[in-house]
PDB file of N, CA, C and O in Angstrom:
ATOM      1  N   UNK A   1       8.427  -1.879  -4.418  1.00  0.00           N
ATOM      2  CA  UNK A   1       9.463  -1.162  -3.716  1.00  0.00           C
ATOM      3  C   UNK A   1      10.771  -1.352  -4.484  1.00  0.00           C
ATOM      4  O   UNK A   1      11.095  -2.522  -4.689  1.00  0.00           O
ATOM      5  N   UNK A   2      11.620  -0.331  -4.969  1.00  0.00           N
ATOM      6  CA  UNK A   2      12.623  -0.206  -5.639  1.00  0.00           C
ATOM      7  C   UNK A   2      14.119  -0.835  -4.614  1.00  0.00           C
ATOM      8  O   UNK A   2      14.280  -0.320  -3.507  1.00  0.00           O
ATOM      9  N   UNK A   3      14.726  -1.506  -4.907  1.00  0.00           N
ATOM     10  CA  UNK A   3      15.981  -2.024  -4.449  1.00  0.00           C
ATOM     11  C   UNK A   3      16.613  -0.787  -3.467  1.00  0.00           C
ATOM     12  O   UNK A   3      17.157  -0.937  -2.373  1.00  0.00           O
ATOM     13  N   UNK A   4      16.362   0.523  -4.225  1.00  0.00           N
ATOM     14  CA  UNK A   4      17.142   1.629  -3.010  1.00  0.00           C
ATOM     15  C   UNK A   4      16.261   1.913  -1.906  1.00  0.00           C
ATOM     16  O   UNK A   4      16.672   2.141  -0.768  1.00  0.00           O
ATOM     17  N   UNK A   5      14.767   1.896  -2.324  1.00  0.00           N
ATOM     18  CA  UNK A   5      14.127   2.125  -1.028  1.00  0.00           C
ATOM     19  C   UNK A   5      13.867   1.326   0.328  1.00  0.00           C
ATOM     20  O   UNK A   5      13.669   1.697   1.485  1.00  0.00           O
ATOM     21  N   UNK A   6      13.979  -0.430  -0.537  1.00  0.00           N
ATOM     22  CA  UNK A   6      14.715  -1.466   0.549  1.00  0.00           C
ATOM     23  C   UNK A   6      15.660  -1.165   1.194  1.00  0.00           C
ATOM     24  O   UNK A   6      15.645  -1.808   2.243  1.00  0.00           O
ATOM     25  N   UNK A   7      16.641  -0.402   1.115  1.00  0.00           N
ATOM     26  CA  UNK A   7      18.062  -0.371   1.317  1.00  0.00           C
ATOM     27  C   UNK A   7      17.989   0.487   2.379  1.00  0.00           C
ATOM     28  O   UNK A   7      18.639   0.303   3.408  1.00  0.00           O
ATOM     29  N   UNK A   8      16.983   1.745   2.150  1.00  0.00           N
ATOM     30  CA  UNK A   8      17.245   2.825   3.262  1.00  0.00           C
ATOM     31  C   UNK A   8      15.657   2.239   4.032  1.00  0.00           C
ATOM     32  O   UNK A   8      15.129   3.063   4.779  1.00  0.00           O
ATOM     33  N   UNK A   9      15.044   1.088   3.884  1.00  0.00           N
ATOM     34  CA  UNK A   9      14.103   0.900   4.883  1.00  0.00           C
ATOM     35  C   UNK A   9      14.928  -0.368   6.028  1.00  0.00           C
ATOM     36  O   UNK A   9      14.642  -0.475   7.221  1.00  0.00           O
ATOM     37  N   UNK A  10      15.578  -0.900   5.570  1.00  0.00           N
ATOM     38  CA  UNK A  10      16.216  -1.769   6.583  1.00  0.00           C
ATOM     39  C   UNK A  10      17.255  -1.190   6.873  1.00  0.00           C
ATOM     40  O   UNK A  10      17.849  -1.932   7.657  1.00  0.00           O
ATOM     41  N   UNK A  11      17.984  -0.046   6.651  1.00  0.00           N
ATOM     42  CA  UNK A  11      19.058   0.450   7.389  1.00  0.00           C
ATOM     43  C   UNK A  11      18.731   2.553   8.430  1.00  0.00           C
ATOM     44  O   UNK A  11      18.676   2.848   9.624  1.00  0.00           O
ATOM     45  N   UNK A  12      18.642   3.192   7.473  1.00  0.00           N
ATOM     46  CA  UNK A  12      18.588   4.298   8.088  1.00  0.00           C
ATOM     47  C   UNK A  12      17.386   4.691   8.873  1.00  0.00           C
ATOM     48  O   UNK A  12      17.361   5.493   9.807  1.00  0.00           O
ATOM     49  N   UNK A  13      15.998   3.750   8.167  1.00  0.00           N
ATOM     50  CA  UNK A  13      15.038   4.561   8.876  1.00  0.00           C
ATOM     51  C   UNK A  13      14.660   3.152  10.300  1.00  0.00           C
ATOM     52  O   UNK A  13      14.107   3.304  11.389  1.00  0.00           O
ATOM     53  N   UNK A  14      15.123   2.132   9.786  1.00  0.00           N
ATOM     54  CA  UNK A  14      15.346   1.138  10.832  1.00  0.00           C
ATOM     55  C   UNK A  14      15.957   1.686  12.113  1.00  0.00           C
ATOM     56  O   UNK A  14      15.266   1.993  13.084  1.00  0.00           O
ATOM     57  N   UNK A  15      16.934   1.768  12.083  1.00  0.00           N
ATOM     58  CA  UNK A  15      17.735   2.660  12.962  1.00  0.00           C
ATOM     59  C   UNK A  15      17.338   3.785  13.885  1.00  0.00           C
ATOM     60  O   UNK A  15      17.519   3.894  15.098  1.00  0.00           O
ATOM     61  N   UNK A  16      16.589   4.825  12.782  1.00  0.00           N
ATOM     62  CA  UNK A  16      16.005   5.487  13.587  1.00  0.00           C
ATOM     63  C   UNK A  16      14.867   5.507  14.110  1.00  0.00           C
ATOM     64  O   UNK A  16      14.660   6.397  14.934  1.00  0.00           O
ATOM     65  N   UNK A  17      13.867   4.617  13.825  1.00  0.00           N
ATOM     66  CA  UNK A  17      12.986   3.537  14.515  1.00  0.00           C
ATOM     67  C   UNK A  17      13.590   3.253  15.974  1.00  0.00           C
ATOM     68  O   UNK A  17      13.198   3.617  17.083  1.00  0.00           O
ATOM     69  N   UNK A  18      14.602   2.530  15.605  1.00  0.00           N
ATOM     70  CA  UNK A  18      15.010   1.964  16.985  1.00  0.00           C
ATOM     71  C   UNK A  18      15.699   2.689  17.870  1.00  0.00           C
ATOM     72  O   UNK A  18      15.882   2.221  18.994  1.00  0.00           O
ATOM     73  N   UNK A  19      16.109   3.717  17.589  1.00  0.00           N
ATOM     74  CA  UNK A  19      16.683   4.605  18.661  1.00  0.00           C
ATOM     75  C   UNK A  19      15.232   5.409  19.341  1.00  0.00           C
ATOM     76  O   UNK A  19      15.190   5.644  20.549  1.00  0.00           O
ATOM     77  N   UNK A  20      14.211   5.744  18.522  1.00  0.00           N
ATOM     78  CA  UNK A  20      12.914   6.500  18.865  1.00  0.00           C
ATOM     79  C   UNK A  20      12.197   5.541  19.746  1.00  0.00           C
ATOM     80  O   UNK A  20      11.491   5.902  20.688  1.00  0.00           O
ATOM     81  N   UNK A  21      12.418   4.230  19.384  1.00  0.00           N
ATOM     82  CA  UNK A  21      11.364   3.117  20.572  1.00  0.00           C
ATOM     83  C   UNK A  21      12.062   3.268  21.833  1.00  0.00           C
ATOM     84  O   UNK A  21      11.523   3.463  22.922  1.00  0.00           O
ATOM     85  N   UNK A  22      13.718   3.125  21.526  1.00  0.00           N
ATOM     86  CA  UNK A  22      14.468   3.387  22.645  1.00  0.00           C
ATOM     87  C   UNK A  22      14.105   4.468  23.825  1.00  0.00           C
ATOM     88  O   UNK A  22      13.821   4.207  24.994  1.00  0.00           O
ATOM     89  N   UNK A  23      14.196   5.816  23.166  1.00  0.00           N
ATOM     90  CA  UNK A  23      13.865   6.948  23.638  1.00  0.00           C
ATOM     91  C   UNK A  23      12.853   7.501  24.580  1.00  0.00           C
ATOM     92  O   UNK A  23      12.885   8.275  25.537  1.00  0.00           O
ATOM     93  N   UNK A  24      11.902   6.787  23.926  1.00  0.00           N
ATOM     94  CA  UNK A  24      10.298   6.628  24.084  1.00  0.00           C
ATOM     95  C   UNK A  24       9.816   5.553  25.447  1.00  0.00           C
ATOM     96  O   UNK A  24       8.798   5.717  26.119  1.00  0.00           O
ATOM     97  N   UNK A  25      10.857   4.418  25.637  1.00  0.00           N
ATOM     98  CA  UNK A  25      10.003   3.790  26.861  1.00  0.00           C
ATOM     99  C   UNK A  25      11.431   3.902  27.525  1.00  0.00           C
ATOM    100  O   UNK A  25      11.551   2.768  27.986  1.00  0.00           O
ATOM    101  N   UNK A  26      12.414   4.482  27.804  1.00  0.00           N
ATOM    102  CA  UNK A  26      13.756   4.489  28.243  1.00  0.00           C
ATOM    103  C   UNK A  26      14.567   2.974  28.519  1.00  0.00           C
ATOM    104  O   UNK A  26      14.867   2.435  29.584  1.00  0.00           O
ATOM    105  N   UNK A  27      14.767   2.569  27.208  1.00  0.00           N
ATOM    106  CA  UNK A  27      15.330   1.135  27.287  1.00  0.00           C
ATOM    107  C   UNK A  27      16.784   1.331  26.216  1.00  0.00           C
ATOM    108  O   UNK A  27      16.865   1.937  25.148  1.00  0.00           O
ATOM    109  N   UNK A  28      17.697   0.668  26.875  1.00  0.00           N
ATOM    110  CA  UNK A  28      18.677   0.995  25.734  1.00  0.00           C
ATOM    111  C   UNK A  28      18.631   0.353  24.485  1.00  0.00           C
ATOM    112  O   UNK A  28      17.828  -0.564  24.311  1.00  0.00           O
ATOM    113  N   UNK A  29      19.544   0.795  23.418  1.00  0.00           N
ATOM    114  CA  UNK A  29      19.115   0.793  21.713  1.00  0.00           C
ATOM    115  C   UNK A  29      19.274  -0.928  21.802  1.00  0.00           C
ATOM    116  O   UNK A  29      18.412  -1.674  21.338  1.00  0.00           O
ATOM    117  N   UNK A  30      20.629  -1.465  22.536  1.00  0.00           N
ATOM    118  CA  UNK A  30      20.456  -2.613  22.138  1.00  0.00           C
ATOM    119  C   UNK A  30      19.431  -3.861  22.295  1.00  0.00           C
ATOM    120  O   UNK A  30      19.326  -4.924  21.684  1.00  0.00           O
ATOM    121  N   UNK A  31      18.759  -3.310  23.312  1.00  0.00           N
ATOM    122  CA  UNK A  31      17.565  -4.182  23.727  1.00  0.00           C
ATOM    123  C   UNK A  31      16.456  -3.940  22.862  1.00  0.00           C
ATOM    124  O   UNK A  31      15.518  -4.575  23.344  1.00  0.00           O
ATOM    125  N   UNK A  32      15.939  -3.116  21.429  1.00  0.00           N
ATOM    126  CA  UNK A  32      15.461  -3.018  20.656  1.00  0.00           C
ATOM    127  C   UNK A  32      15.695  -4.097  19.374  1.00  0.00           C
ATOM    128  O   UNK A  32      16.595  -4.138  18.536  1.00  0.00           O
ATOM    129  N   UNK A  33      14.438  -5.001  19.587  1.00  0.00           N
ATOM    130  CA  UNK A  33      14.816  -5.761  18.101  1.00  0.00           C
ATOM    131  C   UNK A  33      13.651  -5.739  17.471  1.00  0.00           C
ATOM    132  O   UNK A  33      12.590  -5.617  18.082  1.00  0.00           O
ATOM    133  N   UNK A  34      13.730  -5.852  16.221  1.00  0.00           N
ATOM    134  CA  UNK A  34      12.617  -5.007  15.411  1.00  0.00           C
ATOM    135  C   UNK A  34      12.208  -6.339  13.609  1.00  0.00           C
ATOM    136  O   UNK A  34      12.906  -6.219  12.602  1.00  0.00           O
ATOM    137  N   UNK A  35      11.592  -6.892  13.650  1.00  0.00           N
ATOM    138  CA  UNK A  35      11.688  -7.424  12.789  1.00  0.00           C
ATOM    139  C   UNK A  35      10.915  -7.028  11.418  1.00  0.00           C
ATOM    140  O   UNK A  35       9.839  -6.455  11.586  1.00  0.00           O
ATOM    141  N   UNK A  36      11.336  -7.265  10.064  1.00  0.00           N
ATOM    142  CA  UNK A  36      10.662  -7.105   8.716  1.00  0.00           C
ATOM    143  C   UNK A  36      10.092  -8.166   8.242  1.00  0.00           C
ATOM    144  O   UNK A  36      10.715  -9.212   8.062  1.00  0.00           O
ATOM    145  N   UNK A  37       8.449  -7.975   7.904  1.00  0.00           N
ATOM    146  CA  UNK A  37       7.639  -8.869   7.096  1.00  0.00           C
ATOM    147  C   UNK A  37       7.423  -8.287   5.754  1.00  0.00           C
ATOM    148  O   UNK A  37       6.885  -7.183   5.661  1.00  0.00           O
ATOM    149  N   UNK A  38       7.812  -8.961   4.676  1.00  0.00           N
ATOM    150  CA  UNK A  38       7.672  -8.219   3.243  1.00  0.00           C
ATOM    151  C   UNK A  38       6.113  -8.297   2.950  1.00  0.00           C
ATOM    152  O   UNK A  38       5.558  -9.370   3.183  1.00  0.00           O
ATOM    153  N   UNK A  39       5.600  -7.567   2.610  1.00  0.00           N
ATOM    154  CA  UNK A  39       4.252  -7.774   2.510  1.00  0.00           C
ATOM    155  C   UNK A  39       4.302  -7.144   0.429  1.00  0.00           C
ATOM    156  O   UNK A  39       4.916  -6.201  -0.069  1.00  0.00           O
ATOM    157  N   UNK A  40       3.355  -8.205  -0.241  1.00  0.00           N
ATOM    158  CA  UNK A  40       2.954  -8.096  -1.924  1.00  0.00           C
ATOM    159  C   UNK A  40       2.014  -6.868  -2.072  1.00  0.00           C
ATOM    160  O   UNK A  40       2.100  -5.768  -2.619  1.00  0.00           O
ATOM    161  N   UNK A  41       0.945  -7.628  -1.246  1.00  0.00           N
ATOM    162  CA  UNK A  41      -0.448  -7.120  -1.955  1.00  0.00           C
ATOM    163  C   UNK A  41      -1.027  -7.051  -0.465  1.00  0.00           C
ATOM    164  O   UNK A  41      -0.849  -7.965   0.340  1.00  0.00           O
ATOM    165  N   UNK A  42      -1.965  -5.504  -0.080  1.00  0.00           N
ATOM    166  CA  UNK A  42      -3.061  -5.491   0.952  1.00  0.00           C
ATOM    167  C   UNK A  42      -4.602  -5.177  -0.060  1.00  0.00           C
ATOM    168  O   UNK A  42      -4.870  -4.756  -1.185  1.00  0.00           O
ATOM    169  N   UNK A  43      -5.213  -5.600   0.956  1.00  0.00           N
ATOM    170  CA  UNK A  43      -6.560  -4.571   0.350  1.00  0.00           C
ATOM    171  C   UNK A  43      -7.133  -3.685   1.686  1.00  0.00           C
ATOM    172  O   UNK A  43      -6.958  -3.988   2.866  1.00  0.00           O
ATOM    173  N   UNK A  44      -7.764  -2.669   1.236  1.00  0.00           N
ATOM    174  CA  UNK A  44      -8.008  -1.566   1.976  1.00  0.00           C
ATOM    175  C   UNK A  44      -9.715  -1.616   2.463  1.00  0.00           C
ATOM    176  O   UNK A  44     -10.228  -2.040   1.427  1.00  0.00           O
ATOM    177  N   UNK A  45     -10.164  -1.538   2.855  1.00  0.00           N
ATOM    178  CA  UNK A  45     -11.722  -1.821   3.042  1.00  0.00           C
ATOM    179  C   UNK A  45     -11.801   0.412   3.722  1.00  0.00           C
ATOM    180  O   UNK A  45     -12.014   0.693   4.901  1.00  0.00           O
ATOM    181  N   UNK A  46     -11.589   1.434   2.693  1.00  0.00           N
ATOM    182  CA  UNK A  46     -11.632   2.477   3.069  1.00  0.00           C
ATOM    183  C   UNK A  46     -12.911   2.880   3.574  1.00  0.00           C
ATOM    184  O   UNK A  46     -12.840   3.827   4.358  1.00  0.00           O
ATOM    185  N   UNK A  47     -14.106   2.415   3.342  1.00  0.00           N
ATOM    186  CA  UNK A  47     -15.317   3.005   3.701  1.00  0.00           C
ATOM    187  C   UNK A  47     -15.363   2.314   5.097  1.00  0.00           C
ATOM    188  O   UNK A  47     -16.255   2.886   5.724  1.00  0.00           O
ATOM    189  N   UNK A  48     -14.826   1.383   5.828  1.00  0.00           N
ATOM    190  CA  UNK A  48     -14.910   0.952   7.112  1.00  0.00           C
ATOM    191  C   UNK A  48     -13.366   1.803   7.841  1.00  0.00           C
ATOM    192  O   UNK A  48     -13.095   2.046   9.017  1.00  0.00           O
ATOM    193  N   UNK A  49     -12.912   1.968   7.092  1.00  0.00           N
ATOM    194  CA  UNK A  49     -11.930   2.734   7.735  1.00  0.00           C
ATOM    195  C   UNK A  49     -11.931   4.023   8.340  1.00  0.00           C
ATOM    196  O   UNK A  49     -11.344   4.459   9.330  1.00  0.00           O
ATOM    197  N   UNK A  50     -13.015   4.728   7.218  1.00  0.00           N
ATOM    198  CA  UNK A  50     -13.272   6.110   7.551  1.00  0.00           C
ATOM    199  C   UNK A  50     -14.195   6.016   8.483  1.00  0.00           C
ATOM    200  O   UNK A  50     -14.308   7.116   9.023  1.00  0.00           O
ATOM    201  N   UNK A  51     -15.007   5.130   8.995  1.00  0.00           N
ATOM    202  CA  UNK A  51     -15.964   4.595   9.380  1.00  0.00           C
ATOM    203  C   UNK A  51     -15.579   5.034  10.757  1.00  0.00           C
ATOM    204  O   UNK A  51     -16.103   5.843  11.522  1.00  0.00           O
ATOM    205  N   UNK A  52     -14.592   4.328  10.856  1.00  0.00           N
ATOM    206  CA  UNK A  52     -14.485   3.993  12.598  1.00  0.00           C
ATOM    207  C   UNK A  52     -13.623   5.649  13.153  1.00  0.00           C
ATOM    208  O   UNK A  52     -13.840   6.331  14.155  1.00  0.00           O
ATOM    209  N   UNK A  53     -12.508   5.873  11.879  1.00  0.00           N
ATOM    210  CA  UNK A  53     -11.736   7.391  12.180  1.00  0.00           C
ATOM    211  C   UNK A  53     -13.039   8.328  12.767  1.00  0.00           C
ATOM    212  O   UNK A  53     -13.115   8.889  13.860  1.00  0.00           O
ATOM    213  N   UNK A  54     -13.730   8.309  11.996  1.00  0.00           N
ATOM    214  CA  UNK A  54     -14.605   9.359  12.175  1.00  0.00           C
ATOM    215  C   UNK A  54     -15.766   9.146  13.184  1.00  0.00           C
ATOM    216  O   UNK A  54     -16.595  10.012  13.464  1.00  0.00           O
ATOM    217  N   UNK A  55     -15.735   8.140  13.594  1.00  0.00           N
ATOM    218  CA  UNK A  55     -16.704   7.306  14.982  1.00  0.00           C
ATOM    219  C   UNK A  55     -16.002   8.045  15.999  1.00  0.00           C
ATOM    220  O   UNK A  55     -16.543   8.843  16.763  1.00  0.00           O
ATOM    221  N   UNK A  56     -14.060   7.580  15.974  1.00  0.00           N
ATOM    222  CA  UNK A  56     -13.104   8.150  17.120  1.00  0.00           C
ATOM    223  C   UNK A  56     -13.171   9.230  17.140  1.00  0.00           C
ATOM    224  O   UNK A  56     -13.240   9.526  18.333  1.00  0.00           O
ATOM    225  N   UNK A  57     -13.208  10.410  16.351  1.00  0.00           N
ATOM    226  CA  UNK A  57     -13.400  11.881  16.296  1.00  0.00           C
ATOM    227  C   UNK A  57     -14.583  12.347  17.078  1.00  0.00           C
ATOM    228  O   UNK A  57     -14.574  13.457  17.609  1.00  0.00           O
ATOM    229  N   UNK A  58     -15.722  11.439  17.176  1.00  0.00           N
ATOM    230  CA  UNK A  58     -16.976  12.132  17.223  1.00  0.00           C
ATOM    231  C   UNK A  58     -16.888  11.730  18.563  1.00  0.00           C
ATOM    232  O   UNK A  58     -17.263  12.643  19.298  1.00  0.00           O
ATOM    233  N   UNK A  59     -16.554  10.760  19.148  1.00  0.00           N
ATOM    234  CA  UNK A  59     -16.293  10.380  20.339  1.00  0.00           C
ATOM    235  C   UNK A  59     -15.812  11.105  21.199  1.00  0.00           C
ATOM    236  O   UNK A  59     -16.323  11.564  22.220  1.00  0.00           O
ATOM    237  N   UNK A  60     -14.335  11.262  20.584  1.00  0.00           N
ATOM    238  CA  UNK A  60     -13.461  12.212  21.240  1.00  0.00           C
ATOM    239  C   UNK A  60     -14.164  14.006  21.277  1.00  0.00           C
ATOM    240  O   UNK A  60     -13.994  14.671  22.299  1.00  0.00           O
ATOM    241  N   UNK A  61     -14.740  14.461  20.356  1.00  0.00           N
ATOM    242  CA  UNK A  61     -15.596  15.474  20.483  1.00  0.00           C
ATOM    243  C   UNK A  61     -16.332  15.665  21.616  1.00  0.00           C
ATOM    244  O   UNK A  61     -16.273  16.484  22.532  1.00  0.00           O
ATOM    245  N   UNK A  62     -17.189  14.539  21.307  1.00  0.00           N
ATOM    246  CA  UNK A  62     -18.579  14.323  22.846  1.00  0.00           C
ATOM    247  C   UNK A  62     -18.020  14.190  23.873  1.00  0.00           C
ATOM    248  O   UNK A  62     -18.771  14.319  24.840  1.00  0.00           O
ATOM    249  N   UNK A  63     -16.760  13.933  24.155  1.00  0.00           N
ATOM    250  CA  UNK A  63     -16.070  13.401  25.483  1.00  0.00           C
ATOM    251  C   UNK A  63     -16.760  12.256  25.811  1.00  0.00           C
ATOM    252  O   UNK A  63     -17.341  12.092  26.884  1.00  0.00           O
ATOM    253  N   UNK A  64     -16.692  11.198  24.608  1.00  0.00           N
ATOM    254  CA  UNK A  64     -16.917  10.301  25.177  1.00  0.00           C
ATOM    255  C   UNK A  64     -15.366   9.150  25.567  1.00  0.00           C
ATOM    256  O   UNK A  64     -14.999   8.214  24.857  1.00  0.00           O
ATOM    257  N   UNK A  65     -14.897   9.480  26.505  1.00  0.00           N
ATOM    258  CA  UNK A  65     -13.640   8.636  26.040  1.00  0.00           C
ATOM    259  C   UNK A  65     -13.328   7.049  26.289  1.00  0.00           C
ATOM    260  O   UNK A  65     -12.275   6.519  25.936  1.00  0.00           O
ATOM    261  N   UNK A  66     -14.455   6.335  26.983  1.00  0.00           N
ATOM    262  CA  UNK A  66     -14.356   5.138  27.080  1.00  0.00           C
ATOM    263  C   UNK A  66     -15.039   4.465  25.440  1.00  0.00           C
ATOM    264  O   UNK A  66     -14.849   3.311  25.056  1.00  0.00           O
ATOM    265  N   UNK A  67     -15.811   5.495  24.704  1.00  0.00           N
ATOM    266  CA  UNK A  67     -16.144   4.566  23.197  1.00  0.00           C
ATOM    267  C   UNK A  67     -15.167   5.370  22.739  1.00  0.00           C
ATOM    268  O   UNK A  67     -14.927   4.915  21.620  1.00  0.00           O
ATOM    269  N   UNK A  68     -14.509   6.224  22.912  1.00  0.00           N
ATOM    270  CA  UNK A  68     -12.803   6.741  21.641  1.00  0.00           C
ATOM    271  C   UNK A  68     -12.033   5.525  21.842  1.00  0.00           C
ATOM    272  O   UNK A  68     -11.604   4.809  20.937  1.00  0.00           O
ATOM    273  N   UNK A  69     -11.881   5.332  23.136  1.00  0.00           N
ATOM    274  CA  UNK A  69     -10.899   4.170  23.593  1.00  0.00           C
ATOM    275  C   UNK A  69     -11.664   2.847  22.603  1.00  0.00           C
ATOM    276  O   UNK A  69     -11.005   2.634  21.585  1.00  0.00           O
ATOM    277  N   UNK A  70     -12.496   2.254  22.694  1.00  0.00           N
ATOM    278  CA  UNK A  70     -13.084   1.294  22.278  1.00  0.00           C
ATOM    279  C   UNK A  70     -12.455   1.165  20.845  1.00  0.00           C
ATOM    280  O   UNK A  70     -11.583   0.364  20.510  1.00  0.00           O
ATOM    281  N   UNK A  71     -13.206   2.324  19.893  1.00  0.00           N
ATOM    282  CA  UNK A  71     -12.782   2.475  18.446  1.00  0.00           C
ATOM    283  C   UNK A  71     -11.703   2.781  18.195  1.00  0.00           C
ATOM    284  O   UNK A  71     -11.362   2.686  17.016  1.00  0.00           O
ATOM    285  N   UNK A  72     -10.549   3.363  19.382  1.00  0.00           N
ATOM    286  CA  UNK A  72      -9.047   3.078  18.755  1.00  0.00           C
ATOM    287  C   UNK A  72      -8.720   1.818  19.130  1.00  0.00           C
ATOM    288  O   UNK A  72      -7.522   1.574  18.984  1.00  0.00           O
ATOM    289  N   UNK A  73      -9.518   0.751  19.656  1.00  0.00           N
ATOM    290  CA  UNK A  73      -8.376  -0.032  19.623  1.00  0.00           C
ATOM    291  C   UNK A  73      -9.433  -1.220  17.977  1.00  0.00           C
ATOM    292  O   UNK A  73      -9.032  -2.241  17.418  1.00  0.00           O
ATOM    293  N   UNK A  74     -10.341  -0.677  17.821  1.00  0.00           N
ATOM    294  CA  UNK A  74     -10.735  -1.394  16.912  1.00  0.00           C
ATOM    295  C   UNK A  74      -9.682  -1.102  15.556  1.00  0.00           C
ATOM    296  O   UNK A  74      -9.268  -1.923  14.737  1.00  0.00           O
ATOM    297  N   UNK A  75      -9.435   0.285  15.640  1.00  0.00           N
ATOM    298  CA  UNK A  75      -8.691   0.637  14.052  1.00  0.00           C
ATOM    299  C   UNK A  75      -7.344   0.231  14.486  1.00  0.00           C
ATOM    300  O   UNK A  75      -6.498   0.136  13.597  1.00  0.00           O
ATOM    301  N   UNK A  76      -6.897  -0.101  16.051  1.00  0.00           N
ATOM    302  CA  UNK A  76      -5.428  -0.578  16.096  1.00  0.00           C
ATOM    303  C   UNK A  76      -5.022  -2.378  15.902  1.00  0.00           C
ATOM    304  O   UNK A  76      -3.987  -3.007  15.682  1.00  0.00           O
ATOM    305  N   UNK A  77      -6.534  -2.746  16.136  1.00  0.00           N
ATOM    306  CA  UNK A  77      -6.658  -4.240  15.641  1.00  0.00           C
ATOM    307  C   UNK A  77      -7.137  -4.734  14.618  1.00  0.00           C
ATOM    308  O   UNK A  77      -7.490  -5.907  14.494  1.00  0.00           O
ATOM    309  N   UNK A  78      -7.187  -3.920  13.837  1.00  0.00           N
ATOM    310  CA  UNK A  78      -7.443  -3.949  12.009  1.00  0.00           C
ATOM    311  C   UNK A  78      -6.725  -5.373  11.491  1.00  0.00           C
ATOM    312  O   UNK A  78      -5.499  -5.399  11.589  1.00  0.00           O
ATOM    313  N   UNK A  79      -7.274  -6.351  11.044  1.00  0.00           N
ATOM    314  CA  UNK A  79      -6.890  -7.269   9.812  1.00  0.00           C
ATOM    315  C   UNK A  79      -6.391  -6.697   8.540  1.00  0.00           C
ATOM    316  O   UNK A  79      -7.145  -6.003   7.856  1.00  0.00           O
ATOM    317  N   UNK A  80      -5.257  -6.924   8.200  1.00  0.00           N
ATOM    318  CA  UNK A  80      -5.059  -6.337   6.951  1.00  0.00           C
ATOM    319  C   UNK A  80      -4.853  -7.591   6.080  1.00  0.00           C
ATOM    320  O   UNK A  80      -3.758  -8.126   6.255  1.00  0.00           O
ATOM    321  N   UNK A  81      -5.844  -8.305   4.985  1.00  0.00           N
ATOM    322  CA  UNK A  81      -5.471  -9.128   4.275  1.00  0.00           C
ATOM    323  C   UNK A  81      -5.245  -8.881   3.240  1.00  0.00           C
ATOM    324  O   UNK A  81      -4.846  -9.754   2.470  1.00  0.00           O
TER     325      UNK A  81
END
């Protein structure tokens, strides 16, 4: 990440982050605190990724919505090491 794109990730799009969380559960801006973890290096495990997207699709297709529910919260509790 280049020094300017730090710059506009902790200030402008921060910001508008926090006015949108605001917005979104009706809490005012200042009660929004939002913290940054610098992260180096992830790895991607894409063939389990597409795995489960496309599990939730097929789900959501069939109307199945208690296994859509299931597999979104599997891809929302993803390990990223």
């Amino acid at each position: 990440m280049t020094p300017e794109q730090e710059e506009m990730l902790t200030t402008s799009l921060y910001n508008d982050l926090k006015e949108r969380i605001a917005e979104n559960h009706d809490v005012p801006v200042a009660q929004i605190q939002l913290r940054m973890i610098h992260v180096k290096q992830i790895s991607v495990n894409y063939d389990y990724l597409t795995e489960l997207i496309e599990a939730l699709m097929n789900a959501v297709h069939e109307k199945r919505m208690d296994a859509a529910a299931d597999y979104r919260e599997k891809l929302m509790t993803l390990q990223w090491l």
